[in-house]
Structure formats: structure tokens, C-alpha cells
C-alpha positions in Angstrom: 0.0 0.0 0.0 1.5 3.5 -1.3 0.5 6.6 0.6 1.0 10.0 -0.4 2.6 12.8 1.7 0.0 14.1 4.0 -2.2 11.0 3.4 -3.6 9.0 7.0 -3.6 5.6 6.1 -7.4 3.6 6.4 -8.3 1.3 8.8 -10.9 -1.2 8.2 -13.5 -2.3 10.6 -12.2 -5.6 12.3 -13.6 -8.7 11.4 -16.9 -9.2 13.8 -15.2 -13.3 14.9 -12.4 -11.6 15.9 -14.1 -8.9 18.1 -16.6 -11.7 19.5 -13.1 -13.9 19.9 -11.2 -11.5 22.1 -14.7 -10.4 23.9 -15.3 -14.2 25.0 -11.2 -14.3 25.8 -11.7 -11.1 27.9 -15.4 -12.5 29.6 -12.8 -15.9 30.5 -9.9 -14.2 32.3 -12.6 -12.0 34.6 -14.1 -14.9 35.7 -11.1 -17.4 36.2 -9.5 -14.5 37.9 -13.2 -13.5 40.1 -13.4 -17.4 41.0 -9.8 -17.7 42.1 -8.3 -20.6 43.3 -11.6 -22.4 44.2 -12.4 -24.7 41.2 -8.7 -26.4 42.0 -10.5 -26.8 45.8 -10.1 -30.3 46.7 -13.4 -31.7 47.5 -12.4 -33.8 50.6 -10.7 -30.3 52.6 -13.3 -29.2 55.3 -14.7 -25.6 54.7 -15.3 -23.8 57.9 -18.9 -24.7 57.9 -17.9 -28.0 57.7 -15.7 -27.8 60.9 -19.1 -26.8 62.7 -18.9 -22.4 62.4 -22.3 -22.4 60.5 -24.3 -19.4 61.3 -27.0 -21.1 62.8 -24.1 -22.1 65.5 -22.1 -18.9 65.5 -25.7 -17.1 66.2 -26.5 -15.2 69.7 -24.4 -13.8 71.8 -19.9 -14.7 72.4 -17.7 -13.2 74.6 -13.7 -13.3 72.5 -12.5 -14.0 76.1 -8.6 -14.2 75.4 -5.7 -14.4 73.0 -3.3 -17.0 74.3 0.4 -16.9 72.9 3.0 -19.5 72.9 4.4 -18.0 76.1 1.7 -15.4 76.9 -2.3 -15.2 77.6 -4.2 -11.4 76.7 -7.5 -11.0 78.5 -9.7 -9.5 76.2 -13.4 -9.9 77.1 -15.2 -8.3 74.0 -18.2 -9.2 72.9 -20.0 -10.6 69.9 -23.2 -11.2 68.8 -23.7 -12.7 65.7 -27.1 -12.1 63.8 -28.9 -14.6 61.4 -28.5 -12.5 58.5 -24.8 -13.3 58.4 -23.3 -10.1 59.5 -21.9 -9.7 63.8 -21.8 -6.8 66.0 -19.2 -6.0 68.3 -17.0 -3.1 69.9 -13.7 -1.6 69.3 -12.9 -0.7 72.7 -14.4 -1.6 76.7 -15.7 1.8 76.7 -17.4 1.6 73.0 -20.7 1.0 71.8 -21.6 -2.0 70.0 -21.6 -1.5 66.0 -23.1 -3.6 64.0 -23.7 -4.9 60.6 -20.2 -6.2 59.9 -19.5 -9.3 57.6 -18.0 -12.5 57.9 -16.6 -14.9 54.5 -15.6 -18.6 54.2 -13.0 -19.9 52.7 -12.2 -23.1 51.5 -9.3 -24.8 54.0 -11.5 -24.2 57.2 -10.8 -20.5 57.3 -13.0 -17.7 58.0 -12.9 -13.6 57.3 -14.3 -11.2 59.9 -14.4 -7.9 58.8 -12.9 -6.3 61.8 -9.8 -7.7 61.9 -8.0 -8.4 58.2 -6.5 -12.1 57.3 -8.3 -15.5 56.8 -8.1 -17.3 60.3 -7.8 -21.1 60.5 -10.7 -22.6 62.6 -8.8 -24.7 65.5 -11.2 -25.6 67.1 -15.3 -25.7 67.5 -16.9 -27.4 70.8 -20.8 -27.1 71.7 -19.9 -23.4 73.5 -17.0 -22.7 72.3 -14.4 -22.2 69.1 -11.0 -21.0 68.6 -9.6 -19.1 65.6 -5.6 -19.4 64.7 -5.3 -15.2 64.0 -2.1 -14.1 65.5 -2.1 -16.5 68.0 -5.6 -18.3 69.3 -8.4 -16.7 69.6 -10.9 -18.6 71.9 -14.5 -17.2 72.0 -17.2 -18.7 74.3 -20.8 -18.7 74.0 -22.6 -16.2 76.4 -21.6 -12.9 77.2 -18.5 -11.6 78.6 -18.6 -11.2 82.5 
């Protein structure tokens, strides 16, 4: 193709396979990307729910009584309550109101998002009243509020 001083050279439309091509490429990489890691999931690892945190058990009122390190134990007596809608309340500080309306998220592995405090947390352990997340050490809650 010869083009003549000042001349812009023409583009034609693209071919309407190739637009639909990279638009079903594109609509591919969103959602292996949005799914993440879950469709390599192994079906036999226990979920969370599976280790027993369901919301119907995690519902009502829990006192996060303590924080115990390898070679330390922090009192911290805050309470919970977690609601049936799948959201929990609970305070920042002694002297703070309870807030509400903040979310909670599985994840495959037995772990489990609260949206106050940032990481995944490994369940350790669920009994009938009580549970213990692996945050920065464990976190045990009991069932019933904090005295």
C-alpha cells in the first residue's frame, strides 16, 4: 500500500469473529480471575462450615475471652453477637458501643474472614460453647456474654 505525503492511512472495521473472539477471551480471564483458586478446591478439605462455624451455631451472643500466645495469655473480654443475616456486632474498645452490621466470609481450607480484623483465620477448634480461631495466635470465644 503506497501513501502520499500528508495521506492518513485507512483502517478497516475488524472482522466481527475476531471482536466476538477476544470479547469471550476477555469475559474468560474476569471470571477465572473472580473465581480464584476455588475450582482447583479439593473436595475432601473441610470448609469452615464443615468444621461446625455455620451461622446457625455462631448465632446469639460470644464473649472473644482471650488471646493466648506460645508464652503469653491477653484477657480481652469483647463481645459478639452474631445475627442470622450473616453479619456480627461487636466493639472496638471496653468503653465503645456496640456497631453492628459487619460481615464474615468462608474460605475453602477451614478459614473464615471477619471484617474487623484483616487475614483469613484457620478454625482450631469448634466445641458445643465454644471455638478458637488461629489469628495471631488463638483466639478462643465462648458462647454467652463476657462477664
Amino acid at each position: 500500500m503506497k501513501f502520499e505525503m500528508g495521506q492518513q492511512p485507512t483502517r478497516s472495521a475488524p472482522d466481527r469473529r475476531v471482536v466476538d473472539l477476544a470479547l469471550a477471551s476477555a469475559i474468560a480471564m474476569v471470571a477465572f480471575f473472580a473465581m480464584g483458586n476455588a475450582h482447583a478446591k479439593d473436595p475432601g478439605t473441610p470448609t469452615a462450615e464443615h468444621l461446625g462455624l455455620t451461622p446457625a451455631y455462631l448465632q446469639g451472643e460470644w464473649c472473644q475471652t482471650h488471646i493466648q500466645f506460645p508464652k503469653e495469655r491477653t484477657e480481652e473480654n469483647t463481645p459478639y453477637r452474631w445475627d442470622p443475616d450473616g453479619t456480627y456486632a461487636t466493639r472496638g474498645a471496653a468503653t465503645a458501643p456496640m456497631q453492628s452490621g459487619f460481615f464474615y466470609l468462608y474460605k475453602p481450607e477451614g478459614k473464615i474472614k471477619l471484617a474487623t480484623i484483616a487475614g483469613f483465620f484457620k478454625v482450631k477448634s469448634v466445641k458445643p460453647d465454644a471455638f478458637v480461631l488461629d489469628v495471631f495466635g488463638d483466639m478462643h470465644f465462648r458462647r454467652g456474654p463476657c462477664k
